[in-house]
C-alpha positions in Angstrom: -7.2 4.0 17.1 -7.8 2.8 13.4 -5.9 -0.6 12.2 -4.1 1.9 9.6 -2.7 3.9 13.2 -2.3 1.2 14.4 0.1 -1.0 11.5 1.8 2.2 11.1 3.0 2.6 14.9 3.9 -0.5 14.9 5.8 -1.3 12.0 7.3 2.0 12.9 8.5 0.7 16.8 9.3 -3.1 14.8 11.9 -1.1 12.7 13.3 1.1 15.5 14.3 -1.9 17.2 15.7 -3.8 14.3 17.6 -0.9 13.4 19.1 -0.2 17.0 19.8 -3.7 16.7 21.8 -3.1 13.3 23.6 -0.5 15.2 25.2 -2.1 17.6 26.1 -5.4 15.3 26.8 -3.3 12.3 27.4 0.4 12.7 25.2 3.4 11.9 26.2 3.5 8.1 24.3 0.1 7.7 21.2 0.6 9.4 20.9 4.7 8.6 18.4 3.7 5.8 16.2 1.3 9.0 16.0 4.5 11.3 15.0 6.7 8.9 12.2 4.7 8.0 11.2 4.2 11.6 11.2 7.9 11.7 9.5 8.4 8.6 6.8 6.3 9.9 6.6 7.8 13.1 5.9 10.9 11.6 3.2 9.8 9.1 1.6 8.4 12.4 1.8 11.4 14.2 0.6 13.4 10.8 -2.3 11.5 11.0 -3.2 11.3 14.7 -3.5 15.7 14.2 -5.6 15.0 11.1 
């Protein structure tokens, strides 16, 4: 894997948990925008592992 792969999978697993941890302290309204990014990130990674 190349270091971008590599900052993008993790920043992408590093927001996943923060925003399952803004879930359960906050709700879903308040960390919508932190999961989405996560996802967003996960699927540029995955983009680019098929490139």
């Amino acid at each position: 894997m190349k270091l971008p792969d590599v900052i993008l999978l993790s920043l992408a697993a590093a927001l996943l948990i923060i925003g399952i941890h803004q879930v359960m302290t906050a709700g879903i309204g308040n960390a919508y925008w932190i999961l989405m990014l996560a996802s967003a990130l996960f699927l540029a990674y995955s983009y680019r592992k098929r490139k």
